[in-house]
C-alpha positions as CSV (number, residue, x, y, z in Angstrom):
1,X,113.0,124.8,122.3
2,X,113.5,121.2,122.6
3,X,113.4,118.4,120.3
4,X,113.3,114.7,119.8
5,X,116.7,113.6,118.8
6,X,115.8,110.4,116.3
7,X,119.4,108.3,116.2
8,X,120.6,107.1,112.7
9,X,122.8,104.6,114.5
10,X,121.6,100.5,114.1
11,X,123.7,100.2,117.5
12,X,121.5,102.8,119.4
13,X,118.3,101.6,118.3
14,X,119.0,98.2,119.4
15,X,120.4,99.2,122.7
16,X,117.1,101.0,123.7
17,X,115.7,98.7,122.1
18,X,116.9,96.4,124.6
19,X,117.1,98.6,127.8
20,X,113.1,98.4,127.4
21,X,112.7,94.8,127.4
22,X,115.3,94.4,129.8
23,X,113.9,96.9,132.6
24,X,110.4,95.2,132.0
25,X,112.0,92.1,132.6
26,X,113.7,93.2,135.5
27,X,110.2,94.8,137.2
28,X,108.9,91.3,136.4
29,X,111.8,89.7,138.1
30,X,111.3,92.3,141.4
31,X,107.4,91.9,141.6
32,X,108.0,88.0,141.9
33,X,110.1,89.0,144.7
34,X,114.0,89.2,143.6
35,X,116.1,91.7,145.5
36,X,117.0,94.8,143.6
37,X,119.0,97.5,143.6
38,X,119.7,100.7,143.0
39,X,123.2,102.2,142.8
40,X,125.3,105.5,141.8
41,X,127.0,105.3,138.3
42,X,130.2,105.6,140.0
43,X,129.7,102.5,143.0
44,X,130.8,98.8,142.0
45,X,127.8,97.4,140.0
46,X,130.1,94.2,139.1
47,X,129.3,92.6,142.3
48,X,125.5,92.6,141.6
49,X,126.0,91.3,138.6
50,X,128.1,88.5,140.3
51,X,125.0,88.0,142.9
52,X,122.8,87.9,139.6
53,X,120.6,90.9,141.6
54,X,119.1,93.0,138.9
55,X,119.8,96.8,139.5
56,X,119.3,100.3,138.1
57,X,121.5,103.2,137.8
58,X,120.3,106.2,139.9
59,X,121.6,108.6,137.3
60,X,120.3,106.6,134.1
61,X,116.8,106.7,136.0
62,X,117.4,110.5,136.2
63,X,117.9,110.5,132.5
64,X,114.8,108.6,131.7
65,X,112.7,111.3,134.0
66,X,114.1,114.1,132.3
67,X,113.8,112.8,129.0
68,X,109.7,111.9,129.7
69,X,110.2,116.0,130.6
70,X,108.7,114.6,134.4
71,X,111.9,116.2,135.7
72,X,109.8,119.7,137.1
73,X,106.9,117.9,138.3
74,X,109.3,115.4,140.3
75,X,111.5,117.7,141.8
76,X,108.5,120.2,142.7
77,X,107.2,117.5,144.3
78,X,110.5,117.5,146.3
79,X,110.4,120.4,147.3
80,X,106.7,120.1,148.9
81,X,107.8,117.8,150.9
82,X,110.6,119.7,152.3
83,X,113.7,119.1,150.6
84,X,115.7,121.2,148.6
85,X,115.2,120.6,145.1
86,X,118.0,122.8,144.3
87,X,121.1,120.8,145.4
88,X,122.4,117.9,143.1
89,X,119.5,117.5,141.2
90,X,121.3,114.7,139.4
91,X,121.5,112.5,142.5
92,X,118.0,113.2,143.4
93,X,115.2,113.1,140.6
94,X,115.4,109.5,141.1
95,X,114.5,110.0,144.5
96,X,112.0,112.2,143.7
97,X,110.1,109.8,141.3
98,X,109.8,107.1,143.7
99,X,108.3,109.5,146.0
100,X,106.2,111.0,143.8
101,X,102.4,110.2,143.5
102,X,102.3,109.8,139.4
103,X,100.0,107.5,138.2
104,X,101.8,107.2,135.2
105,X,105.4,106.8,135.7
106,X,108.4,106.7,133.0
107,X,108.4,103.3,131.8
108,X,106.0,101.9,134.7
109,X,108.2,103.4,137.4
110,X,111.3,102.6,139.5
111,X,110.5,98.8,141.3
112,X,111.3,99.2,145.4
113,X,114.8,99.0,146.2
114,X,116.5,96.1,148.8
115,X,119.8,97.9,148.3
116,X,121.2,101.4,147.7
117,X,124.6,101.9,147.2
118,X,126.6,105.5,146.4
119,X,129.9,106.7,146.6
120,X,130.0,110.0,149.5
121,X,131.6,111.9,146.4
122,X,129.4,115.5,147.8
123,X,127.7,116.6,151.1
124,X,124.1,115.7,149.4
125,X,125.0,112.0,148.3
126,X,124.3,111.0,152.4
127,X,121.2,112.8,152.7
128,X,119.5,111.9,149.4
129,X,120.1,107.8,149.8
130,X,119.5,107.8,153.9
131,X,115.8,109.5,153.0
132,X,115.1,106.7,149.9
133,X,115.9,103.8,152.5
134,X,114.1,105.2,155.6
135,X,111.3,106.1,152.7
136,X,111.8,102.4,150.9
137,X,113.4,99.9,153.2
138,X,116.1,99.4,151.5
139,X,119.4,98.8,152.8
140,X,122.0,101.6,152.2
141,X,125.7,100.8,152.1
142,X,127.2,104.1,151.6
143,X,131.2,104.3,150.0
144,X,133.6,106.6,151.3
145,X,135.0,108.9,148.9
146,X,139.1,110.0,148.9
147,X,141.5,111.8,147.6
148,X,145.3,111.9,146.5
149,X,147.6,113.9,148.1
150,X,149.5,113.8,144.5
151,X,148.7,112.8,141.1
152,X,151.0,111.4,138.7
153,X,151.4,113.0,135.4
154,X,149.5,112.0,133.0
155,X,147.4,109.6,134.4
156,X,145.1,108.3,132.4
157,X,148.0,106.6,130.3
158,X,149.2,104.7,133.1
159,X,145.5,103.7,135.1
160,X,144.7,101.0,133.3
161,X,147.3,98.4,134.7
162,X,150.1,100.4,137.0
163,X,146.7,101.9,138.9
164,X,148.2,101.1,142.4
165,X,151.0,103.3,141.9
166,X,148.6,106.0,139.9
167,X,145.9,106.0,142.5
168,X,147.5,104.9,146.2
169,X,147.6,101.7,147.8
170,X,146.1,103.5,150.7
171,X,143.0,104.7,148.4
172,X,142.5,100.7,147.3
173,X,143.0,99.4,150.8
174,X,139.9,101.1,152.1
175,X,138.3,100.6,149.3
176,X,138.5,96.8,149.0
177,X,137.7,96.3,152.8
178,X,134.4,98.3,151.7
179,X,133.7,95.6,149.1
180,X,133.9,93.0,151.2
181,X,132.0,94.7,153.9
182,X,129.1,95.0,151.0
183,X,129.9,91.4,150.0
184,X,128.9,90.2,153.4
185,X,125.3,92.6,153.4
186,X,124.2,91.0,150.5
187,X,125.0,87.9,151.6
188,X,123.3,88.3,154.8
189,X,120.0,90.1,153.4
190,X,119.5,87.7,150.7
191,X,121.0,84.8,151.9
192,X,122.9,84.4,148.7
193,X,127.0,83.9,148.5
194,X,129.3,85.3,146.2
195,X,130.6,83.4,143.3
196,X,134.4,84.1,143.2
197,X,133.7,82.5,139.3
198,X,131.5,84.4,137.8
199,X,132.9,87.5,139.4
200,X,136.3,86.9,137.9
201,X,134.3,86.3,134.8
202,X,132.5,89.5,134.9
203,X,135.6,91.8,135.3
204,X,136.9,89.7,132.3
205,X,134.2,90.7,130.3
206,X,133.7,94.3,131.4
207,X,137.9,95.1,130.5
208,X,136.1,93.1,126.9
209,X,133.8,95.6,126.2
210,X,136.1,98.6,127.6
211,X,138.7,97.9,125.0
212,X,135.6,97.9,121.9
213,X,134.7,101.4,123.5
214,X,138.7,102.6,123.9
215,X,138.5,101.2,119.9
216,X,135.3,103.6,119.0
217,X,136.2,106.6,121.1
218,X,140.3,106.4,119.0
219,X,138.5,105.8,115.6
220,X,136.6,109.0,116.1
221,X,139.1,110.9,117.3
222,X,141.5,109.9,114.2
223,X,138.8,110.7,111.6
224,X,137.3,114.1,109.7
225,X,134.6,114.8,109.1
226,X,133.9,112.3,112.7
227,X,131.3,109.8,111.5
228,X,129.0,110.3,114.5
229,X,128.1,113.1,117.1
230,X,127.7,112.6,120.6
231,X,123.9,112.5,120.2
232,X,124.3,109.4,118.3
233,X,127.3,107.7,120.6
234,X,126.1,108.6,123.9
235,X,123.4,106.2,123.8
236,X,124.6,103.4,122.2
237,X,127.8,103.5,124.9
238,X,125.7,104.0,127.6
239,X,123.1,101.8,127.6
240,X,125.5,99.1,128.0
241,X,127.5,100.3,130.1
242,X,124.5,99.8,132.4
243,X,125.1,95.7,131.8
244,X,128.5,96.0,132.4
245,X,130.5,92.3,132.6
246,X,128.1,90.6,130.5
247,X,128.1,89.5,127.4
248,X,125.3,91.5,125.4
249,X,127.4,94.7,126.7
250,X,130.8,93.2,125.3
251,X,128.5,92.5,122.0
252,X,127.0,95.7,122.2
253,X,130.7,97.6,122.3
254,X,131.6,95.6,119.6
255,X,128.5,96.4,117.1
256,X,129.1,100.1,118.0
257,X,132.6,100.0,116.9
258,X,132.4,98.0,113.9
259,X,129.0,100.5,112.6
260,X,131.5,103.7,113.4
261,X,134.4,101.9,111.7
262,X,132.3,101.0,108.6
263,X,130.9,105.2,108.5
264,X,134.5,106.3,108.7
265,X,135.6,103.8,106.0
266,X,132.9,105.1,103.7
267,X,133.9,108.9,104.7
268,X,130.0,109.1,106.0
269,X,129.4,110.9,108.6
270,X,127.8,114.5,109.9
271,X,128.7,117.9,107.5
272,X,131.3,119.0,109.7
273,X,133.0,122.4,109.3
274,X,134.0,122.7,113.1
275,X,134.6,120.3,116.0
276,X,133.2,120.6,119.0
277,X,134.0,119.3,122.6
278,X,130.9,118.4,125.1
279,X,132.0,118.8,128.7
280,X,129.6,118.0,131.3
281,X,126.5,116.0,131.6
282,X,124.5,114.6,129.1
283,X,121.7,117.3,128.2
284,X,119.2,114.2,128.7
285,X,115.8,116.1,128.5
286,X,116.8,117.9,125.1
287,X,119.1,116.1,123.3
288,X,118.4,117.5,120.2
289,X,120.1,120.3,121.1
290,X,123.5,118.9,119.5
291,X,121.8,118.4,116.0
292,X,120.7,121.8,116.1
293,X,124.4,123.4,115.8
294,X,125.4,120.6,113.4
295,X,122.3,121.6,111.1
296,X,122.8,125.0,111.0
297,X,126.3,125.5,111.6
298,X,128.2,122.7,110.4
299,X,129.4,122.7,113.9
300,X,129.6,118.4,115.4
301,X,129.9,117.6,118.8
302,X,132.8,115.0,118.1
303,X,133.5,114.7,121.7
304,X,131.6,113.9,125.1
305,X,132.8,112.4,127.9
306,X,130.6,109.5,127.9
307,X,132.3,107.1,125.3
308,X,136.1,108.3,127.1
309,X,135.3,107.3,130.3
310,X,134.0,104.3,128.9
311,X,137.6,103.2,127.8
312,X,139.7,105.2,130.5
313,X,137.4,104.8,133.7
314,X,136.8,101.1,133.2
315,X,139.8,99.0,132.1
316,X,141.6,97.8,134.9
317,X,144.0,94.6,134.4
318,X,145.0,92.5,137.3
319,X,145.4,89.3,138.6
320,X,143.2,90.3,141.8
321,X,139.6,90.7,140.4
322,X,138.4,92.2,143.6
323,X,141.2,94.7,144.0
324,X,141.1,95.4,140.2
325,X,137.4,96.5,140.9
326,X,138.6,98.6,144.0
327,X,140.9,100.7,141.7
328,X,138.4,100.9,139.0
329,X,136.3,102.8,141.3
330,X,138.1,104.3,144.3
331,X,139.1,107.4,141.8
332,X,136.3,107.5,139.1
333,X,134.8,111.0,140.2
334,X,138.7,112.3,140.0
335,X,138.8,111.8,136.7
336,X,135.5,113.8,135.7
337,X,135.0,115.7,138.3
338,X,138.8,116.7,140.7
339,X,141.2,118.9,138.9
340,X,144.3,118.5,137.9
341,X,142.8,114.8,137.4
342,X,139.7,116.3,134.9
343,X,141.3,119.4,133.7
344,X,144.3,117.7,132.5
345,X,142.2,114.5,130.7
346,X,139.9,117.3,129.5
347,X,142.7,118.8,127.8
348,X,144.6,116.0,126.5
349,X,141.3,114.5,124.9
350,X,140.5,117.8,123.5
351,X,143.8,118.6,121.8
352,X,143.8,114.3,120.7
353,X,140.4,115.1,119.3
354,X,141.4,118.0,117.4
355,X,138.4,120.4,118.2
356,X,138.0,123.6,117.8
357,X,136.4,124.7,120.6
358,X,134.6,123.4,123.8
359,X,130.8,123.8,125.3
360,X,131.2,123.4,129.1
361,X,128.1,122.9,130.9
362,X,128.9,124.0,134.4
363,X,126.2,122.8,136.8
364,X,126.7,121.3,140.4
365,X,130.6,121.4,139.7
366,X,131.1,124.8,140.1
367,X,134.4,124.4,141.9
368,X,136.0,122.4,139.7
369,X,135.1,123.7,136.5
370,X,137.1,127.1,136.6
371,X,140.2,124.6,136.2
372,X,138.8,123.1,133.5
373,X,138.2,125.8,131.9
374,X,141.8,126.9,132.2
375,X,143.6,124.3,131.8
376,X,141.7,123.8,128.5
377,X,142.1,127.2,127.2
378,X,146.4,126.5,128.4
379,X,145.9,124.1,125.5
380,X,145.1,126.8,123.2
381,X,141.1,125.5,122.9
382,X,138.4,128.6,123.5
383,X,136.0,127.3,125.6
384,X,132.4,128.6,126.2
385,X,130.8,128.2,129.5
386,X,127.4,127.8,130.0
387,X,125.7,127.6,133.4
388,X,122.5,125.3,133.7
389,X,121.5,121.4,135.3
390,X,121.1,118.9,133.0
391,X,118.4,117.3,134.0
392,X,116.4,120.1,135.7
393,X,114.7,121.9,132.6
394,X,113.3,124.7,134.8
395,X,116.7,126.5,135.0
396,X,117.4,126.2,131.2
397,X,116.7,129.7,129.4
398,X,117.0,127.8,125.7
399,X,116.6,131.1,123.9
400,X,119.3,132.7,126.0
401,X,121.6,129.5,126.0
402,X,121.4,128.6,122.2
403,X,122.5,132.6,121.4
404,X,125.5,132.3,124.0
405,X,126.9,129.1,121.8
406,X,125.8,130.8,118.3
407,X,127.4,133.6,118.8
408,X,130.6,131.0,120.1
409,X,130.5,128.7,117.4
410,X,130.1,132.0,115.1
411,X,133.3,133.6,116.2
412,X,135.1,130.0,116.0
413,X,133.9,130.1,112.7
């Protein structure tokens, strides 16, 4: 079953709202012949914003395709060609659409790239972004991924300004000699140079609209019942997210916060009887699928990771703008995606969150998410695992899914 999920949230609204007249703006902008890009939620948007190069996020475009349910014809279409539609769908579909031959593409279709840009974080990242430039002409500038030989106890209190100690000056190092490196391809494809300024300015104003999200994400963490559900949040975080170090996002944060703070002050909110943790992907071609347990159980999805990473993964303080953006990305899929970097913020936001139980969609991270798992239940949280892509509906059995976390939220009840 799927259904449409209509948000009762002012803040979501006007954020797709926007993200429509925006990406028709931006199509506008590309057809006149502006360089665009296209990049990997976890690779250092900030300095396209300081080139003032319009760009799209490879995984919100994913989210769009799945949600227009165009997500089986895409990825078949993948795997006609040759290529394994199988392996990171996630990091693909995107692909996939631009390749396709649809005469009526999602929102008029993905404009041609000048640059792609992706973080190595798994064997497919490569693979998938070498075939969209040989395919597109784009320019690829590919981002090494690392790791830390040790991770200091709980992190995620301590990243925000001592991250050179938290992540490794090593880790930084490479990655600031990679933004310059990309500094210097856009400036020599575009003929463009980088405004030190407005960069500064932009970091400024992302850390802005990071603390309005940090605000949001504590508010609903502090409050029963939680005056919104993830299906209402995740939207109205993410959208800006996508304008990240300008000021419609820090706005945007800030509209969000104050409309949560105002349910909570007025005790509004959903009929919650349990409290449920969301970890994983967004389910982005049935998103209705969180209302449905709320309806009939009582049972909110407080909790996804969407709004914490929004506070967490993004505030960085420094007097160094460029090395400030280094650390802000030179561990992001750590903290989602490496245990004991995940499994222990996993944890620690689910016992902060007070829920009663947790929904773990397992799909591409299948190494990762038995410590997860663990380290979670270690907290004393029951956690139900349920294996399935997000945004590749052909592998999700919704009869056989929705009666695994029934018969969960049941027993939790």
């Amino acid at each position: 079953m799927v259904t449409r999920h209509v948000n009762p949230l002012e803040a979501a609204r006007a954020a797709s709202a926007h993200q429509r007249t925006w990406f028709a703006e931006t199509r506008a902008r590309v057809e006149a012949g502006e360089p665009f890009a296209v990049v990997n939620a976890d690779a250092p948007h900030e300095l396209f914003r300081a080139f003032d190069i319009p760009y799209v996020v490879n995984q919100w475009w994913a989210s769009v395709c799945a949600a227009k349910q165009r997500s089986g014809p895409y990825l078949g279409g993948l795997r006609e060609r040759g290529y394994p539609d199988w392996s990171d769908q996630y990091g693909s579909l995107a692909l996939a659409s631009a390749l396709a031959d649809d005469p009526e593409p999602p929102w008029g279709g993905l404009p041609r790239p000048t640059f792609l840009v992706a973080h190595l974080t798994d064997d497919a990242q490569r693979k998938i972004f070498e075939l969209w430039a040989r395919a597109s002409g784009a320019t690829f500038h590919p981002l090494s991924a690392t790791v830390a030989n040790e991770v200091p106890p709980r992190w995620h209190e301590t990243i925000h300004r001592a991250w050179e100690e938290t992540i490794g000056g090593d880790r930084i190092d490479l990655m600031v000699a990679e933004l310059h490196s990309l500094i210097e391809t856009i400036e020599r494809v575009t003929g463009r140079r980088f405004d030190e300024q407005r960069f500064a300015e932009t970091m400024r104003l992302a850390n802005e609209q990071a603390e309005w999200n940090a605000r949001t994400r504590d508010l609903i963490a502090a409050t029963s019942p939680a005056p919104v559900s993830v299906a209402d949040a995740i939207p109205a975080v993410m959208l800006p997210q996508w304008h990240r170090g300008t000021r419609y996002a820090v706005d945007a944060a800030r509209a969000l916060y104050e409309e949560v703070a105002a349910l909570a002050a007025a005790g509004a909110g959903p009929d919650e009887r349990l409290r449920l943790m969301w970890v994983g992907r967004g389910l982005w071609f049935d998103m209705g699928f969180y209302r449905r347990f709320e309806e009939r159980h009582g049972a909110v999805f407080v909790w996804s990771m969407y709004l914490a990473v929004a506070a967490d993964a993004y505030l960085r303080y420094g007097d160094d703008p460029l090395r400030a953006l280094a650390a802000r990305f030179a561990a992001f899929g750590d903290q989602i995606n490496m245990p004991p970097w995940s499994s222990e913020w996993y944890a620690a936001e689910a016992v902060r969150n007070r829920v009663d139980g947790v929904v773990h969609l397992v799909g591409d991270a299948l190494r990762g998410a038995p410590f997860i798992t663990r380290a979670l239940e270690r907290a004393g949280i029951p956690v139900c695992e349920i294996r399935a892509h997000n945004v590749d509906q052909r592998a999700w059995d919704a009869e056989a899914i929705e009666a695994r976390v029934t018969a969960f939220v049941e027993g939790l009840a």
